[in-house]
N, C-alpha and C positions, 0 to 999 in steps of 0.2 A: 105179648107172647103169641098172640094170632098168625102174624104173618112167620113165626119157625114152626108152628105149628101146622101151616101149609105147605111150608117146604119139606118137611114128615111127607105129608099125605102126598106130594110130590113124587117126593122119592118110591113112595108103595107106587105110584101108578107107574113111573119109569124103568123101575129098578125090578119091581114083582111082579107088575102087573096087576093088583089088588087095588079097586077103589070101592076104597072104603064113602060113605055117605055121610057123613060127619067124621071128624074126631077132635077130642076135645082133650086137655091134661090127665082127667081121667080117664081113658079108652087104655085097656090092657091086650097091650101089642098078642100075646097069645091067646087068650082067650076069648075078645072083643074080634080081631084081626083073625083070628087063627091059624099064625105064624107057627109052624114047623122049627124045631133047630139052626137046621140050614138058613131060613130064611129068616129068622134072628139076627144069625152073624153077614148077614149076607144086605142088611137093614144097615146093620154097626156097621159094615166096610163103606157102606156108601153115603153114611153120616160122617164116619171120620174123612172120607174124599171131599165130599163137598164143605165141609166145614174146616180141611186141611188142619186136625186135631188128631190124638190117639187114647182110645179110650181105652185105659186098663182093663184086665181081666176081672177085678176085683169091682173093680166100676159094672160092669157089662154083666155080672154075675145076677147085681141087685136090681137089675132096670126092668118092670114088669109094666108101669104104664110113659105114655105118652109124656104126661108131665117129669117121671123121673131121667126118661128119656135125654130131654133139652136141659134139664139141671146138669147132668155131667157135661153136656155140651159146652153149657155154659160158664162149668167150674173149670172144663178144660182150656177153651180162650183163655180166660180170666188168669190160668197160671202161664199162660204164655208170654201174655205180655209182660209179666214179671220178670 
């Protein structure tokens, strides 16, 4: 899970600007990060680009760390290929 979880902190330094010095499945993207609204959705737009996925609202509502993060990621490929 290391290497999505550097294309996370990736994406903060490309997309936000934000480098973080660690993050791990637990780091909470607002509180740890202290991600803004905007920059929430703004995280989601450029996880569903790079991953060519779309993550529900109902998905995206519940995603508070890192790790729950790459699970919808993950549950989303997963029904793609289906």
């Amino acid at each position: 899970m290391q290497p999505a979880v550097s294309s996370i902190q990736k994406l903060l330094r490309q997309k936000l600007n934000i480098y973080p010095d660690t993050l791990t499945l637990k780091t909470e993207l607002k509180r740890d990060l202290q991600l803004v609204d905007w920059e929430m959705l703004y995280l989601l737009n450029a996880v569903e680009q790079a991953w060519q996925i779309s993550i529900p609202p109902a998905d995206s509502d519940n995603i508070v760390q890192i790790g729950e993060l790459l699970a919808v990621v993950k549950k989303q490929r997963s029904s793609q290929l289906h």
